[in-house]
C-alpha positions in Angstrom: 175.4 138.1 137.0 173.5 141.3 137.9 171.4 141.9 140.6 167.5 141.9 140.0 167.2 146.2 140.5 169.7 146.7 138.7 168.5 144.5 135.5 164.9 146.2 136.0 166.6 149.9 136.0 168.9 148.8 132.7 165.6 147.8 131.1 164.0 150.6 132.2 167.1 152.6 130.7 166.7 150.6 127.4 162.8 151.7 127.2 163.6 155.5 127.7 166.7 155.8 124.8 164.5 153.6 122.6 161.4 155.8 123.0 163.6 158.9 123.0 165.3 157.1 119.7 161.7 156.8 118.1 160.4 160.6 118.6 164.1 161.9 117.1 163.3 159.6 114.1 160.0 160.8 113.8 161.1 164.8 114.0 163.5 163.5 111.1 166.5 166.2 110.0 169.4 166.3 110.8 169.0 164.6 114.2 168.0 160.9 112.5 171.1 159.0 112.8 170.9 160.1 116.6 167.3 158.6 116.6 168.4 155.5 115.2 172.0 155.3 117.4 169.4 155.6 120.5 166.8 153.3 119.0 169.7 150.8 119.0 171.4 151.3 122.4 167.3 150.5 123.9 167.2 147.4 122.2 170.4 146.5 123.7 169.9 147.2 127.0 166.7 145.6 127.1 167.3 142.8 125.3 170.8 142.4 127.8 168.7 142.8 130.8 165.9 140.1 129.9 168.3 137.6 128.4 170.7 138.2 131.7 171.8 135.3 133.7 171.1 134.8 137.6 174.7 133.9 138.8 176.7 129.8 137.9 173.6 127.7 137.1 172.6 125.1 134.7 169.4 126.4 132.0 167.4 123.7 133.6 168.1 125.7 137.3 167.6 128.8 135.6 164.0 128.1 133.2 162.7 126.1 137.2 163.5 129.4 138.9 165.6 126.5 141.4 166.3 128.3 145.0 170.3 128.4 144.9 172.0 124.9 146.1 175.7 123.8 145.9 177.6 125.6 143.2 174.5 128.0 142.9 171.1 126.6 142.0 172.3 123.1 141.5 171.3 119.6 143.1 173.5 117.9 145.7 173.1 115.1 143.0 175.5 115.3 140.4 174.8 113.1 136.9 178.1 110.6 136.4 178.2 111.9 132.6 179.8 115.2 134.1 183.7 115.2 134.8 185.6 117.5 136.9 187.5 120.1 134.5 190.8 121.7 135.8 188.7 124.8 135.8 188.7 126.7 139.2 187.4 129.9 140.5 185.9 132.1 143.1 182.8 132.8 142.5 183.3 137.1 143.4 179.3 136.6 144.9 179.8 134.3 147.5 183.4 134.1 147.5 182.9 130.0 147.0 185.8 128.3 145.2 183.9 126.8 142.2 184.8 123.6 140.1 183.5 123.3 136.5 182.2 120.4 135.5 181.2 119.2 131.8 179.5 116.6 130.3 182.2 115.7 127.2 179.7 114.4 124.8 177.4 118.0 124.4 179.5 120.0 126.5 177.2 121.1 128.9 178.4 122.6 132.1 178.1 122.0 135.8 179.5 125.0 138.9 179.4 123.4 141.8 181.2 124.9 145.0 184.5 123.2 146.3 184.5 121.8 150.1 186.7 123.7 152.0 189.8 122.7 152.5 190.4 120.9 155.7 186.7 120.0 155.9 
C-alpha cells in the first residue's frame, strides 16, 4: 500500500534503468548483461508500481476508484455470503483494528474496520 508519489517516482525510476538498460544493450560489449540486468529491474519497477494496490479494498472498490468507507473503500453493507474469519489486524495506515471477511465458496475477501471496543 504505497502512497501515490511514491508509486509515480518508482515508475519513474523503472523508466530511467529501463532506458538506461536499452542504450547499454545497444553500445553492446562487455557491458550487455548490465543492459539487460537494468532492462529487467525497469520492467519491475514499473510494472510493481502500475499493478500496486491502494491500501484493504475489494477489486470492485479498487477498478470504481470507491472514496475509502469502513474497512477502507468498502460499503457499510456487507453481502451475508461473507463470514467473519479469525483474521485480525491493524491496519499500520489508520491504525484501525481490521477483521477479514471471506466469502467460502470463491474465497473472495472483505477488510472491514472493527468498532471500538467499548463503543
Amino acid at each position: 500500500m504505497l502512497h501515490r508519489a511514491i508509486r509515480i517516482g518508482a515508475f519513474a525510476l523503472g523508466v530511467f534503468f529501463f532506458l538506461a538498460g536499452i542504450l547499454v544493450v545497444g553500445v553492446g560489449g562487455d557491458a550487455t548483461v548490465a543492459g539487460i540486468e537494468s532492462l529487467a529491474l525497469g520492467s519491475i519497477l514499473m510494472i510493481a508500481s502500475v499493478l500496486q494496490r491502494s491500501g484493504y479494498r475489494s477489486e470492485a472498490a479498487e477498478r470504481e476508484h470507491a472514496a475509502p468507507g469502513p474497512g477502507g473503500g468498502e460499503p457499510d453493507y456487507l453481502e451475508p455470503r461473507f463470514l467473519a474469519t479469525n483474521e485480525v489486524f491493524v491496519d499500520p495506515t489508520s491504525n484501525l483494528l481490521i477483521r477479514v471477511y471471506e466469502d467460502p465458496r470463491t474465497a473472495e475477501r472483505r477488510y472491514r474496520a472493527e468498532p471500538p471496543r467499548g463503543a
